[in-house]
VONU-174448 format. One record per residue (C-alpha): x, y, z; residue in three letters. Coordinates in nm, 2 decimals, padded with zeros to 4 digits. Layout:
BEGIN
(node (X; Y; Z); "ala");
...
//
This chain:
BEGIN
(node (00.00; 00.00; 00.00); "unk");
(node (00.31; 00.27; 00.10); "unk");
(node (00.46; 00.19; -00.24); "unk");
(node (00.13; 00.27; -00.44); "unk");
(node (00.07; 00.59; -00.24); "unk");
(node (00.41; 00.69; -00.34); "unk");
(node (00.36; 00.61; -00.68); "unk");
(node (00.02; 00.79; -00.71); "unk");
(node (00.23; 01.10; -00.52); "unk");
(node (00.46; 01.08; -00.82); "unk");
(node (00.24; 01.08; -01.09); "unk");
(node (00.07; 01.36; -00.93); "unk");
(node (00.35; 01.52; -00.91); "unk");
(node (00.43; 01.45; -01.23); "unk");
(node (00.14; 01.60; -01.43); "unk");
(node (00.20; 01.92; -01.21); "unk");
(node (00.55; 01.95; -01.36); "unk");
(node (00.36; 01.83; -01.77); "unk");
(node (00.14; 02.14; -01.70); "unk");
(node (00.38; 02.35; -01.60); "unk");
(node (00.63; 02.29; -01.92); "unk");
(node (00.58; 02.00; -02.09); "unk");
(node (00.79; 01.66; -02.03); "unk");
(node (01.10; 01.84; -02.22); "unk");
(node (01.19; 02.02; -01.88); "unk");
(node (01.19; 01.68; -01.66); "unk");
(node (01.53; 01.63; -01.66); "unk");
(node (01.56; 02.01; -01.51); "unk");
(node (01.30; 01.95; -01.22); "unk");
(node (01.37; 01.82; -00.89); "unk");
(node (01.09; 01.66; -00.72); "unk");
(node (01.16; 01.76; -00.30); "unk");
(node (01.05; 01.52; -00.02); "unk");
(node (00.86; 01.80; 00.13); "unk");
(node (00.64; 01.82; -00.21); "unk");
(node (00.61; 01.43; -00.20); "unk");
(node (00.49; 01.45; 00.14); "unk");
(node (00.18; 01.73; 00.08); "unk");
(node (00.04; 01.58; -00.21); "unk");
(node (00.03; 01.23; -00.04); "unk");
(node (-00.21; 01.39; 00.20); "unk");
(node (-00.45; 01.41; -00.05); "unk");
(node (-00.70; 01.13; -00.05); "unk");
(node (-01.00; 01.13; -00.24); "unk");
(node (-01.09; 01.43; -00.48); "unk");
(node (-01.42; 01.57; -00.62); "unk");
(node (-01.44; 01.79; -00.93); "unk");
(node (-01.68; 02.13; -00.88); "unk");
(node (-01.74; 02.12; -01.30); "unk");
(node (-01.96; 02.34; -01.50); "unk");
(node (-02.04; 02.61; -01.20); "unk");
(node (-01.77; 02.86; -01.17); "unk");
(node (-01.61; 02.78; -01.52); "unk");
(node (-01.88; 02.81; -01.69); "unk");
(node (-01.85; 03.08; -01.97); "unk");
(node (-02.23; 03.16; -02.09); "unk");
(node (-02.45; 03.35; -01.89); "unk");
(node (-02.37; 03.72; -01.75); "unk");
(node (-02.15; 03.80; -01.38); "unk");
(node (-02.24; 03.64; -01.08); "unk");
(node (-02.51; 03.41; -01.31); "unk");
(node (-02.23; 03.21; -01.53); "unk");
(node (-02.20; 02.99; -01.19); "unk");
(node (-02.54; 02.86; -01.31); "unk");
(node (-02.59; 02.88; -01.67); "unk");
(node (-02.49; 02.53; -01.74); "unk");
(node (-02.80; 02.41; -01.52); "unk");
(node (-02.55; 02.33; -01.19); "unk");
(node (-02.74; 02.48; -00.88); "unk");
(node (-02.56; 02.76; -00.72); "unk");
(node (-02.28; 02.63; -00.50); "unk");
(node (-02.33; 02.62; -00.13); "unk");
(node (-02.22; 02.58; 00.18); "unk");
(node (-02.40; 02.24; 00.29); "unk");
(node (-02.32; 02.11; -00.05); "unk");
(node (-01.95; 02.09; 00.01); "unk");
(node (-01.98; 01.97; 00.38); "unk");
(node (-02.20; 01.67; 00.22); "unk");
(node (-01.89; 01.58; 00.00); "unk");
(node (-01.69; 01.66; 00.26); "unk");
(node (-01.91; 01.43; 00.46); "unk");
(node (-01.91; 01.15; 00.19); "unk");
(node (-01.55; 01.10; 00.25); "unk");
(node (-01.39; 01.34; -00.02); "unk");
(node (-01.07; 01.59; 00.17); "unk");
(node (-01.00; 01.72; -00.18); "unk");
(node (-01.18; 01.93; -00.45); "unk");
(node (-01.11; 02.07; -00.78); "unk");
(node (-01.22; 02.41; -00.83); "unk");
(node (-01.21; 02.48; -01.17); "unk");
(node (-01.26; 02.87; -01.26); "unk");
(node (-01.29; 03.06; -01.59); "unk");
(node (-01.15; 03.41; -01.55); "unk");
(node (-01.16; 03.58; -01.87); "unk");
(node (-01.55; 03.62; -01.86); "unk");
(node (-01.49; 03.81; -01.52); "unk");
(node (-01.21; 04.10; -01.64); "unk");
(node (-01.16; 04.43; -01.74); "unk");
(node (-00.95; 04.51; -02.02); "unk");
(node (-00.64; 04.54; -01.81); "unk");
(node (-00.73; 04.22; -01.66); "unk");
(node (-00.84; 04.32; -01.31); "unk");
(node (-01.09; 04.06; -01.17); "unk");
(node (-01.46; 04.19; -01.11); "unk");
(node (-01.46; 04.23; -00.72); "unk");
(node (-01.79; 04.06; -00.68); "unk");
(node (-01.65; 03.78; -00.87); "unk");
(node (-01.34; 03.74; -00.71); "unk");
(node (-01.55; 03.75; -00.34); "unk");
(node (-01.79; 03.47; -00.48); "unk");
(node (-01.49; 03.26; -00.57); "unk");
(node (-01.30; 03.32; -00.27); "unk");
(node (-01.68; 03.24; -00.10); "unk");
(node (-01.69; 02.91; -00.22); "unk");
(node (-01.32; 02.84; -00.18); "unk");
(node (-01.41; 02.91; 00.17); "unk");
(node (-01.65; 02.64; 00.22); "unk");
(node (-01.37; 02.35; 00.14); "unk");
(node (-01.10; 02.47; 00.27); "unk");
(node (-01.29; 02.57; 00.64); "unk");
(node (-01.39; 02.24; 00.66); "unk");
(node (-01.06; 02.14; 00.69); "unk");
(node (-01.01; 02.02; 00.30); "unk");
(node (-00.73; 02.03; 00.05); "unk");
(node (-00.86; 02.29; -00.26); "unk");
(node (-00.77; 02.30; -00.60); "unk");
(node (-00.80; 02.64; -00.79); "unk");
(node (-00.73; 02.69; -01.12); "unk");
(node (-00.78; 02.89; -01.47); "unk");
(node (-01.00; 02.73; -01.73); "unk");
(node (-01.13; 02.77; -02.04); "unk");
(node (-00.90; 03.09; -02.08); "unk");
(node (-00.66; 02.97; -02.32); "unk");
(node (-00.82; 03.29; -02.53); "unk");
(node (-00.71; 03.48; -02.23); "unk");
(node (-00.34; 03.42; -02.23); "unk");
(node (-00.31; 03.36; -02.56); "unk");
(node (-00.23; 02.94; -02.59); "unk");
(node (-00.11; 02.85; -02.96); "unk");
(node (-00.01; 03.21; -03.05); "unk");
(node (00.24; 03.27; -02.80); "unk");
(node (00.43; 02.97; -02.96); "unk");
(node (00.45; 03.18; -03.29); "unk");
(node (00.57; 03.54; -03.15); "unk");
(node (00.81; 03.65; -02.91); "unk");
(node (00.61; 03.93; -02.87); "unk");
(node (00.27; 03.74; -02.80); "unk");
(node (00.46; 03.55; -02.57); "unk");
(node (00.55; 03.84; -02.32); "unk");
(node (00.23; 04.01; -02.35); "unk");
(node (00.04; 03.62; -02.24); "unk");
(node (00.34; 03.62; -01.95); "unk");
(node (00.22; 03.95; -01.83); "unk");
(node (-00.16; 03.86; -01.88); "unk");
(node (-00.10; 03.53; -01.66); "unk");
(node (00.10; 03.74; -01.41); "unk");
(node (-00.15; 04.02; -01.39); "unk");
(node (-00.43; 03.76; -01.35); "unk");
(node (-00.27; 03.53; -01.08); "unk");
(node (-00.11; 03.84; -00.91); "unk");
(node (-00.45; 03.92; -00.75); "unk");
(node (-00.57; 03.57; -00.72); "unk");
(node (-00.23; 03.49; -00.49); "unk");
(node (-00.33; 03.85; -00.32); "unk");
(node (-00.65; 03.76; -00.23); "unk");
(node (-00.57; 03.37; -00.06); "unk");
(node (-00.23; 03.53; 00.05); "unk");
(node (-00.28; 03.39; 00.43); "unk");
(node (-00.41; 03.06; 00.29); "unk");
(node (-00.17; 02.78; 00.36); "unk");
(node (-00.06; 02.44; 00.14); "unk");
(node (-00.38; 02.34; 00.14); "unk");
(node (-00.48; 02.57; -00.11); "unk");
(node (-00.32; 02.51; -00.45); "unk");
(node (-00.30; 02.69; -00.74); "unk");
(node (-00.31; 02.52; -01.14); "unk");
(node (-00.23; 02.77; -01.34); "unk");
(node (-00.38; 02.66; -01.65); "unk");
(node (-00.63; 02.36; -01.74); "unk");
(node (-00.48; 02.13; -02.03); "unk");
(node (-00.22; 02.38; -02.14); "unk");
(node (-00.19; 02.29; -02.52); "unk");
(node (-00.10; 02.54; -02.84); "unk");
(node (-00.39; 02.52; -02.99); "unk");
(node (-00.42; 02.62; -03.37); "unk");
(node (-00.02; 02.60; -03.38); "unk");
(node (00.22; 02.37; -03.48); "unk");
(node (00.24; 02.21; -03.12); "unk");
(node (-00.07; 02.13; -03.08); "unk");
//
């Protein structure tokens, strides 16, 4: 059983570092003990789908235009309750920006509301970016140097204020980035 904890630590692990920069970088990474150790406290996960990344509907009412109730409280201590100490929080941003990518207040409170009700009850949470490969600009930032920096800043901008907001969070929050980084529409796709 220790041997195939440790193995599903590393391929966690693992797909953290693919996301991050693709399997040509793995000779570069170093995988720490302390790493290791945090994700093997994760047990069983749950996926909060098609509510918050959802990218029909208008401000606050994207969390339930794909026909997902609104996301509460006593709905995460039930999964909580069924046994689950991890959830996914997947998160589309670019429907909820300005156009110097400054989250909408009211959506970065609901967010942080409903990060809340995992990570209270004691729960490892998993926030990330999705559907916003538009937003940072995936498969034309391959082609131009300049794309590239202005995608690098976007990214920064946007996960400048998310790290602000859940700056006195500990390692139970954790942060992906992006959801199925790929270069879509280039040659590296």
């Amino acid at each position: 059983m220790k041997i195939l904890k440790k193995a599903v630590c590393l391929i966690l692990a693992l797909s953290v570092v693919f996301a991050a920069g693709g399997c040509s970088h793995l000779n570069k990474v170093k995988i720490d003990e302390e790493t290791l150790q945090a994700v093997s406290k994760m047990k069983i996960g749950w996926n909060l789908g098609n509510t918050l990344d959802t990218f029909d509907g208008e401000g606050l009412d994207t969390e339930i235009a794909w026909g997902n109730p609104k996301t509460t409280k006593k709905m995460i201590l039930d999964i909580k309750e069924a046994g689950f100490d991890t959830i996914r929080i997947p998160v589309t941003w670019s429907k909820h920006i300005d156009g110097d990518n400054n989250i909408d207040k009211d959506w970065l409170t609901r967010v942080k509301e409903v990060v809340d009700y995992a990570y209270g009850n004691g729960m490892f949470v998993v926030l990330n970016s999705h559907h916003d490969n538009e937003l940072y600009k995936i498969g034309e930032s391959a082609q131009s140097e300049e794309v590239k920096k202005e995608s690098i800043e976007t990214m920064k901008t946007l996960w400048t204020q998310i790290a602000a907001e859940f700056k006195d969070y500990d390692e139970k929050l954790l942060f992906e980035t992006l959801n199925e980084p790929r270069a879509v529409g280039s040659e590296l796709e």
